[in-house]
C-alpha positions, 0 to 999 in steps of 0.5 A: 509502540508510538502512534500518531498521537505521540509527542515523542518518537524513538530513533532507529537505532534506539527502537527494536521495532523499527529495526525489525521492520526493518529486517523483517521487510528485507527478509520478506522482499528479497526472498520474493525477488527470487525467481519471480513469474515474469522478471519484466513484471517484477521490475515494473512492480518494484519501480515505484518501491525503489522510490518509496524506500529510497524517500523515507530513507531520504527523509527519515531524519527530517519528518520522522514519524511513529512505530505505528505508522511504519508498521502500517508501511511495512505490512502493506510493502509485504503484501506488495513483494507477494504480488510482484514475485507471484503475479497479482492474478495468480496468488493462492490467498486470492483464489482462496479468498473468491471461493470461500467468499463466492466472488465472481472475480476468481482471484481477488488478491489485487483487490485486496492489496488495493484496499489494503493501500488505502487502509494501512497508508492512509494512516502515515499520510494523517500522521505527516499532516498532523505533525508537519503542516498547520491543518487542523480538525477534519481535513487532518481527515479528509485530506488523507482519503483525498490523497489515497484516491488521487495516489490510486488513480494516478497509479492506474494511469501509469500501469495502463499506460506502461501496458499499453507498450506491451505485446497484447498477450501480455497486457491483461496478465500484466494489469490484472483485468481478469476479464474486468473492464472497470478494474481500475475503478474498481481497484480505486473504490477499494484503495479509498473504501480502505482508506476511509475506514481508517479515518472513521476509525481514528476519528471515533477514536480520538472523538470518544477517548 
């Protein structure tokens, strides 16, 4: 599997890995597109991946980049399908995850996905940095994490204004407090928690290879 660190990249048509990324992220989405909770809530949650996907299918040819980091792409967009069809309070793995952990939030599957964002994302977002700008050193790091925080706030942004156009029944269910009133900061303090755990870990890594 290529990283950020390879010289060369395979094509799609020549890389069994990115093919069955692909077709395995197309199975997965369009097997939680079914019967969704709530569709409106479905249709919210998958705006921004239309977009996603339409702009590294827009872009593929021009900045390609590495298995690895499409792989990272693709785990993360699974997590996200499971969310959008189930609603991010009400996933089993989440409920499963308070109890045997104790968290007080009983159901933390949105937190997880959070940091999950900033963990798998942030290593295409170095690797784009790496190959296609003139950054060197350690903002090929630090910009990254920069990145995912300003992503994450925005994103809470653009949820709590979309809900505020909501019936009030409907507001917390679609946002996910869960009786939180510092949800969104703390769903960016995981995005970025994640995210700087795999830039510490990249650097270690190519720092004492």
């Amino acid at each position: 599997m290529t990283t950020a660190s390879a010289v060369d990249l395979r094509r799609f048509t020549k890389s069994p890995i990115l093919m069955g990324l692909a077709a395995s992220y197309f199975l997965v989405w369009t097997w939680f597109a079914i019967d969704p909770v709530w569709r409106p809530q479905w249709w919210l949650d998958n705006i921004l991946v239309f977009v996603f996907v339409g702009g590294l299918l827009a872009t593929y040819r021009r900045f390609p980049i590495s298995e690895g980091s499409y792989l990272c792409i693709a785990i993360f967009m699974m997590f996200h399908a499971v969310g959008a069809n189930m609603g991010y309070s009400n996933v089993p793995l989440g409920a499963w995850m308070s109890k045997v952990f104790g968290f007080a939030r009983p159901n933390v599957y949105d937190r997880l996905v959070h940091f999950l964002f900033g963990f798998l994302l942030v290593y295409p977002l170095h690797e784009v940095l790496a190959r296609y700008s003139h950054l060197q050193a350690r903002w090929l790091y630090l910009l990254p994490v920069d990145f995912v925080l300003s992503y994450s706030a925005a994103y809470e942004l653009i949820e709590a204004s979309t809900a505020w156009t909501l019936p009030p029944d409907a507001y917390d269910p679609f946002v996910g407090l869960q009786g939180d009133i510092w949800d969104g900061y703390r769903d960016m303090l995981c995005a970025v928690s994640g995210a700087a755990v795999t830039m510490t870990l990249v650097w270690v890594r190519r720092r004492f290879r």
